[in-house]
MDTraj code that builds the backbone (N, CA, C; nanometers):
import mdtraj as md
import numpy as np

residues = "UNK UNK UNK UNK UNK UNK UNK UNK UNK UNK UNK UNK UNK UNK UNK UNK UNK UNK UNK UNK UNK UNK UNK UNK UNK UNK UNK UNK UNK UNK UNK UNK UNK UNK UNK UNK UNK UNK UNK UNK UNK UNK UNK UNK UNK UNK UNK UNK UNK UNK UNK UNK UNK UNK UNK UNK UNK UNK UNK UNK UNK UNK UNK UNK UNK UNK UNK UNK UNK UNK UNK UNK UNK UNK UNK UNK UNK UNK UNK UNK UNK UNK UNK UNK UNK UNK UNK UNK UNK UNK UNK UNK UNK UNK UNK UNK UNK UNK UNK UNK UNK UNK UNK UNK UNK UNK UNK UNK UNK UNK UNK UNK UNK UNK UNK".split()
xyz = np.array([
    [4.1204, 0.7231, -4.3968],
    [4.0491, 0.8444, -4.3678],
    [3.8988, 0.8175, -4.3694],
    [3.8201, 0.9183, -4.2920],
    [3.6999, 0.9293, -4.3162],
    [3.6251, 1.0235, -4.3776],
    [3.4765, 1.0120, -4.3940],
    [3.4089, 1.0889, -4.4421],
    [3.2772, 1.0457, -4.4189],
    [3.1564, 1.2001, -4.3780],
    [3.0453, 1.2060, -4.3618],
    [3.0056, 1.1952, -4.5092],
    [2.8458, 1.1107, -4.4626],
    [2.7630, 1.0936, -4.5964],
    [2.6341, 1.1611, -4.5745],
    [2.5511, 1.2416, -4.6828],
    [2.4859, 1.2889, -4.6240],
    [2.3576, 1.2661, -4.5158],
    [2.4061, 1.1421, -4.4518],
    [2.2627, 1.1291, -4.3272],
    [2.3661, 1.1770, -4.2230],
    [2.4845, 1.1873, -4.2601],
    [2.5412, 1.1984, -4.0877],
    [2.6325, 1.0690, -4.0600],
    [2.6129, 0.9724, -4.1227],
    [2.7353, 0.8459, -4.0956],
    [2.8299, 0.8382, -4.1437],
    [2.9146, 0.7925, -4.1258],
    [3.1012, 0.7844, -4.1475],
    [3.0977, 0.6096, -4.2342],
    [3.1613, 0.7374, -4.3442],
    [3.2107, 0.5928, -4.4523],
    [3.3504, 0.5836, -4.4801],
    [3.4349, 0.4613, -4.3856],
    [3.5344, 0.4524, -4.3820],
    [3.6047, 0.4173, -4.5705],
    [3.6788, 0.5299, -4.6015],
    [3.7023, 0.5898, -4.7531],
    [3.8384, 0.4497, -4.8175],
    [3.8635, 0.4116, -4.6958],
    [3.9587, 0.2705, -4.7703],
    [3.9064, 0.1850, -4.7737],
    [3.7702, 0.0752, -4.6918],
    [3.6886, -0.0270, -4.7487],
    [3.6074, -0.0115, -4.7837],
    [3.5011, 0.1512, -4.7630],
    [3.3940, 0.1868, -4.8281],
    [3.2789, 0.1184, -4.6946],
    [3.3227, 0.0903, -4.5505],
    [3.1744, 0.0439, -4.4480],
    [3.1391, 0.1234, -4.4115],
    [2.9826, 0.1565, -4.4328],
    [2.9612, 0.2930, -4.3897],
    [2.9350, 0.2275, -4.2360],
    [2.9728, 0.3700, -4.1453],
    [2.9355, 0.3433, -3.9494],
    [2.8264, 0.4429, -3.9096],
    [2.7605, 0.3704, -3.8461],
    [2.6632, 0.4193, -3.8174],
    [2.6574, 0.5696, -3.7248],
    [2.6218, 0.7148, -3.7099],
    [2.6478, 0.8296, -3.6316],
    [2.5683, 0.7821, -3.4883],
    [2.5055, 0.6746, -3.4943],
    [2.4668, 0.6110, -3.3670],
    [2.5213, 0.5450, -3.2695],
    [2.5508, 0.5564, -3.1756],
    [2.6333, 0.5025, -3.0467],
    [2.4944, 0.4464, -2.9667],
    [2.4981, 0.2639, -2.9369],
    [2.3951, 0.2580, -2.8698],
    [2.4996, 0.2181, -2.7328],
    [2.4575, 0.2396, -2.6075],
    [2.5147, 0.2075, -2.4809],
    [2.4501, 0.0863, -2.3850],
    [2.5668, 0.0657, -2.3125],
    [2.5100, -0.0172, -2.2336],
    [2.3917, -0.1927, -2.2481],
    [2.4552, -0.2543, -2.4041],
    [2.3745, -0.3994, -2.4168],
    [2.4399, -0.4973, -2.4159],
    [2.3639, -0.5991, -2.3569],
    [2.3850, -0.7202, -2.4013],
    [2.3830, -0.7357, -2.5396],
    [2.4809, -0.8507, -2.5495],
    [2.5267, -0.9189, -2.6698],
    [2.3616, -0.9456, -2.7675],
    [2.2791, -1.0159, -2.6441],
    [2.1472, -1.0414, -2.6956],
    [2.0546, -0.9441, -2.7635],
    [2.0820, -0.8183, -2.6541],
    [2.0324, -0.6751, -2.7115],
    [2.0830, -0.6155, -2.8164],
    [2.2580, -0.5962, -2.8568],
    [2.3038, -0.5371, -2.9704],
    [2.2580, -0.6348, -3.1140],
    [2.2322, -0.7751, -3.0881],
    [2.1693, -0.8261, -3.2103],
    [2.0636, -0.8041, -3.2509],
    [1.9559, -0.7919, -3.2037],
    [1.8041, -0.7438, -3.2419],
    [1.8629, -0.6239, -3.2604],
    [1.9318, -0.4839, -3.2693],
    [1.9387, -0.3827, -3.3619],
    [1.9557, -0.3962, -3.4706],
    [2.0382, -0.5477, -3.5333],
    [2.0383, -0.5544, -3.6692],
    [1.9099, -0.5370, -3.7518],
    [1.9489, -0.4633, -3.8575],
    [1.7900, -0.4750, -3.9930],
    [1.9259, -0.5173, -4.0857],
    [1.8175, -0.5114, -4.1983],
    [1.8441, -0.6156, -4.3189],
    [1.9614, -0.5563, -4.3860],
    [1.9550, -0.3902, -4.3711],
    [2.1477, -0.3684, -4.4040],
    [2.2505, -0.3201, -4.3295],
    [2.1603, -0.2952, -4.1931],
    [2.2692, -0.2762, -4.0720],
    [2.3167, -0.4031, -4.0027],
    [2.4306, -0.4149, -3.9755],
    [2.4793, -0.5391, -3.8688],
    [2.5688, -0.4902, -3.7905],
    [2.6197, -0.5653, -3.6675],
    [2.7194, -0.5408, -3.5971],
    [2.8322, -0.6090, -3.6979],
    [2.9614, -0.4850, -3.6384],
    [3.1030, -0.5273, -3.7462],
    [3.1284, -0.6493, -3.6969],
    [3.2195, -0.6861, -3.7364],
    [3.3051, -0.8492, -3.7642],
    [3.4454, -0.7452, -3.6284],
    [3.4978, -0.8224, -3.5534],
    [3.6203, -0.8092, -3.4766],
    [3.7448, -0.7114, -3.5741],
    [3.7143, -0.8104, -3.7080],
    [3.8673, -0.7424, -3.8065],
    [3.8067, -0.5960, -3.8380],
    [3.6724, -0.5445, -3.8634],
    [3.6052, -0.4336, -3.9094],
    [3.6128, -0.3804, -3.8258],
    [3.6076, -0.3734, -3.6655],
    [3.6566, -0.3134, -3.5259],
    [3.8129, -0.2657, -3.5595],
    [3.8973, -0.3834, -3.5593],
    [4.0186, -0.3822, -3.5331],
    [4.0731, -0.2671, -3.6641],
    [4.0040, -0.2658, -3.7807],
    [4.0924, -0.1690, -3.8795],
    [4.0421, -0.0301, -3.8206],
    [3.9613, -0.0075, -3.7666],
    [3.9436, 0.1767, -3.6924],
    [4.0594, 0.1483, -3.5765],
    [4.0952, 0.0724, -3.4953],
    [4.1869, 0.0745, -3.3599],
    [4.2959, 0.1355, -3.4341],
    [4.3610, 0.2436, -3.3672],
    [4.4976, 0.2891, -3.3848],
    [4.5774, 0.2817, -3.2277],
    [4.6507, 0.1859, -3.2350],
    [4.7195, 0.1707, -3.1095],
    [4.8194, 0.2811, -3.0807],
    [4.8563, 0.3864, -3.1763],
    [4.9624, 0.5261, -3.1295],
    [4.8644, 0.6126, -3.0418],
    [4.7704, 0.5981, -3.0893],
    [4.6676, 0.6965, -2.9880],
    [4.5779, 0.6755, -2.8470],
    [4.5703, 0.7304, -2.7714],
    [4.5376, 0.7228, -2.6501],
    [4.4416, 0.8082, -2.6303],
    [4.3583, 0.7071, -2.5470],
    [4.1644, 0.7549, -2.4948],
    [4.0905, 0.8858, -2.5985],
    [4.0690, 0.8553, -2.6892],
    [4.0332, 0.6760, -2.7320],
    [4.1417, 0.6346, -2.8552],
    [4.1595, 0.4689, -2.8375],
    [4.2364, 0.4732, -2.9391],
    [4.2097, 0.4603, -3.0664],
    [4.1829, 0.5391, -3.1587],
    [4.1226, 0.5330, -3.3274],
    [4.1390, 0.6853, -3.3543],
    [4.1472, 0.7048, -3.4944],
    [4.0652, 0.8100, -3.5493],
    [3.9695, 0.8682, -3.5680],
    [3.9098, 0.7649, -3.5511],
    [3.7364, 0.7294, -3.5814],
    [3.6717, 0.8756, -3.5531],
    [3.5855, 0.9188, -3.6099],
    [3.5265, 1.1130, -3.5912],
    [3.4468, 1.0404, -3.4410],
    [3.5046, 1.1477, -3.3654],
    [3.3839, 1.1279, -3.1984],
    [3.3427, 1.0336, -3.1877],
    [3.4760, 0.9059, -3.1488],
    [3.4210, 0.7825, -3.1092],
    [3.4930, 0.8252, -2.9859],
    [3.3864, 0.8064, -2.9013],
    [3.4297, 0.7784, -2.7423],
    [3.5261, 0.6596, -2.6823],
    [3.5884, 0.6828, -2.6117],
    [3.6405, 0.5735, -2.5288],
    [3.6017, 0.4463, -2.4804],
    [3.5116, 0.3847, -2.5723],
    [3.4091, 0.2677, -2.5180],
    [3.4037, 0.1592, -2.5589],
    [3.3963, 0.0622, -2.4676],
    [3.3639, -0.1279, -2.5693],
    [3.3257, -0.1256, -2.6642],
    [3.3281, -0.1692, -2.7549],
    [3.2527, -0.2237, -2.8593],
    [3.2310, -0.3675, -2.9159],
    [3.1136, -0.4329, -2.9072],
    [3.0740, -0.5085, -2.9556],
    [3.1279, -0.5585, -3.0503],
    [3.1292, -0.6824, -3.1647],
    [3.1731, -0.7179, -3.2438],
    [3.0348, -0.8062, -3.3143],
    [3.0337, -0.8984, -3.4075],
    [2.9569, -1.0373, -3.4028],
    [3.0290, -1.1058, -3.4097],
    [3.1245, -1.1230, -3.3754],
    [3.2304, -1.2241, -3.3616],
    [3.2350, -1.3208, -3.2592],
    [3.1682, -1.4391, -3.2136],
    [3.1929, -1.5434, -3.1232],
    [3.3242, -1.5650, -3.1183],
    [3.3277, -1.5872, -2.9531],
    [3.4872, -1.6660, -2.9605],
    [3.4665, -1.7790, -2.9926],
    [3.5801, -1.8449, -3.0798],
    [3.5761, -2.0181, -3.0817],
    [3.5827, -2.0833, -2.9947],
    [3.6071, -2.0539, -2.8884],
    [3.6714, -2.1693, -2.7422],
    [3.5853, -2.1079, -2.6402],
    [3.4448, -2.0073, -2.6567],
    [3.3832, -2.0180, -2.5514],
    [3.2273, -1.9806, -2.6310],
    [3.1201, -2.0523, -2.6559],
    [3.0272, -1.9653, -2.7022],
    [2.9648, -1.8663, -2.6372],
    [2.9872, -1.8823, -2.5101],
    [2.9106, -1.7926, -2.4131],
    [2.9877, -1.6330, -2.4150],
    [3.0939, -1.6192, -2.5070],
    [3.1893, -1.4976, -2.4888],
    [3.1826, -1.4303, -2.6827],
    [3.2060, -1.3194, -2.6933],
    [3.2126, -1.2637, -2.8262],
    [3.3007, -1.1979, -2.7835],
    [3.4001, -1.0955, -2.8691],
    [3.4771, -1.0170, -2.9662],
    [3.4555, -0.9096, -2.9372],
    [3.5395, -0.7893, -2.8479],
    [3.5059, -0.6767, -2.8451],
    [3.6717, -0.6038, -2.8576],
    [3.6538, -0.4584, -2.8979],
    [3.7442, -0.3919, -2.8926],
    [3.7162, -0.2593, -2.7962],
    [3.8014, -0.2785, -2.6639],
    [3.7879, -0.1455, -2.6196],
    [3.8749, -0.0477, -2.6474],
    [3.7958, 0.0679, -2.6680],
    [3.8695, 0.2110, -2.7569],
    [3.9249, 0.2793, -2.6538],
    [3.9062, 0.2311, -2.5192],
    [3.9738, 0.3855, -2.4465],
    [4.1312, 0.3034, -2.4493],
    [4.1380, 0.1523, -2.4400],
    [4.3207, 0.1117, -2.4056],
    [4.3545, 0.0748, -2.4823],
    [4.2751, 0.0707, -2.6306],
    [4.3022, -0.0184, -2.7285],
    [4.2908, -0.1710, -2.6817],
    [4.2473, -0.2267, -2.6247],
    [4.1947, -0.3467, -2.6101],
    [4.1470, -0.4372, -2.6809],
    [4.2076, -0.6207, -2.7295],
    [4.1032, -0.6759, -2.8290],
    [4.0657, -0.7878, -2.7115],
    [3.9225, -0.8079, -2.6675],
    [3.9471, -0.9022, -2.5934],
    [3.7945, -1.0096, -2.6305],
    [3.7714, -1.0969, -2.5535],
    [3.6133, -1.1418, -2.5667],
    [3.5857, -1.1223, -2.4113],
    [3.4449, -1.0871, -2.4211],
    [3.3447, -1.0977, -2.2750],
    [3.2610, -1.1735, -2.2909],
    [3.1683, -1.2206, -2.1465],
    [3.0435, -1.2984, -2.1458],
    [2.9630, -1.1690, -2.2267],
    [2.8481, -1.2656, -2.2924],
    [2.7243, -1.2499, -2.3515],
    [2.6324, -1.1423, -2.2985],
    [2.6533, -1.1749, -2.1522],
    [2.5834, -1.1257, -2.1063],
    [2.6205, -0.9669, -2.0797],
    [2.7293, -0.9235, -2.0370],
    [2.8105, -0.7598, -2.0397],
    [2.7417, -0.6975, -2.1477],
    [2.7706, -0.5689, -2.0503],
    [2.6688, -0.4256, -2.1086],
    [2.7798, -0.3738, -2.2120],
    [2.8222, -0.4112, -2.3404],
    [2.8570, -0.3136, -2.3810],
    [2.8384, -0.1691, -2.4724],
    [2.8941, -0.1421, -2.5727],
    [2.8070, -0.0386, -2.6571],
    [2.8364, -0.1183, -2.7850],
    [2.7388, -0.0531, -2.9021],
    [2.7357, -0.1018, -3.0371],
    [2.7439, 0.0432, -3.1014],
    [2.8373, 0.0040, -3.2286],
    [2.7943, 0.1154, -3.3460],
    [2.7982, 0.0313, -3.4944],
    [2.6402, 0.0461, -3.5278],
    [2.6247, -0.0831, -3.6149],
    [2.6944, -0.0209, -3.7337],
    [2.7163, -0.1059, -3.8705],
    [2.8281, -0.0747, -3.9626],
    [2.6700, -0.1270, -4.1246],
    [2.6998, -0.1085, -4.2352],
    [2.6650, -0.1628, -4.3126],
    [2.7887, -0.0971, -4.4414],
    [2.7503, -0.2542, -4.5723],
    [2.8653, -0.2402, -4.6686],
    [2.7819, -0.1087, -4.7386],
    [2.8995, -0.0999, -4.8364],
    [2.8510, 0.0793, -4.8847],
    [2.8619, -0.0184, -5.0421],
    [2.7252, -0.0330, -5.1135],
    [2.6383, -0.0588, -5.1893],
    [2.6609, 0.0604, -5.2984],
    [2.7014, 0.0260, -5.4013],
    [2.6798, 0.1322, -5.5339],
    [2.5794, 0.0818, -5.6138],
    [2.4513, 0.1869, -5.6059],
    [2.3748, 0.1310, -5.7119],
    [2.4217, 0.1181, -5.8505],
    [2.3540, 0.0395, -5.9275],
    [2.3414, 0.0217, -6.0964],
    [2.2549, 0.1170, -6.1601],
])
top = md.Topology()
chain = top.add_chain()
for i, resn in enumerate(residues, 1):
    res = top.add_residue(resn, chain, resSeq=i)
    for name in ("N", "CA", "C"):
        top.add_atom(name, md.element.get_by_symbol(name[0]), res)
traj = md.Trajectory(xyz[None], top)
């Protein structure tokens, strides 16, 4: 399950990653990395893959108002560097693309309990 925190982002309540209420569209691989700061990053493929719910159709997840759209990963493929890790949400899709493809990002950071 999820849950809003109070800025507006979704903190997935079984690993605790908070997701960002930001949908960026349309980047290169090159472009979705320079959005990283020091506690936002793009998810890992497996951090994609635990929102995918393959029973559901366009889009496939639970995810609160995630659109039907690529998503980025930081996940390089091993057998091509020129390709990364994406999950598309409208077919449930896990696939890799070139570097270069426009896709979308929704950056993730770990959910930090202060001391």
């Amino acid at each position: 399950m999820y849950s809003e925190n109070s800025d507006g982002n979704i903190i997935d309540d079984f690993n605790g990653i908070i997701w960002s209420k930001d949908v960026h569209y349309h980047l290169s691989y090159a472009t979705a990395i320079c959005l990283q700061t020091d506690d936002w990053r793009l998810p890992t493929i497996k951090e994609l893959m635990l929102i995918l719910n393959h029973g559901r159709n366009t889009p496939s997840s639970d995810f609160p108002n995630l659109p039907p759209i690529r998503l980025w990963s930081s996940t390089i493929s091993s057998h091509a560097k020129n390709e990364a890790w994406y999950v598309n949400f409208g077919i449930g899709e896990v696939a890799c693309d070139y570097l270069s493809a426009k896709l979308s990002v929704i950056l993730v950071r770990d959910n930090y309990v202060p001391f």
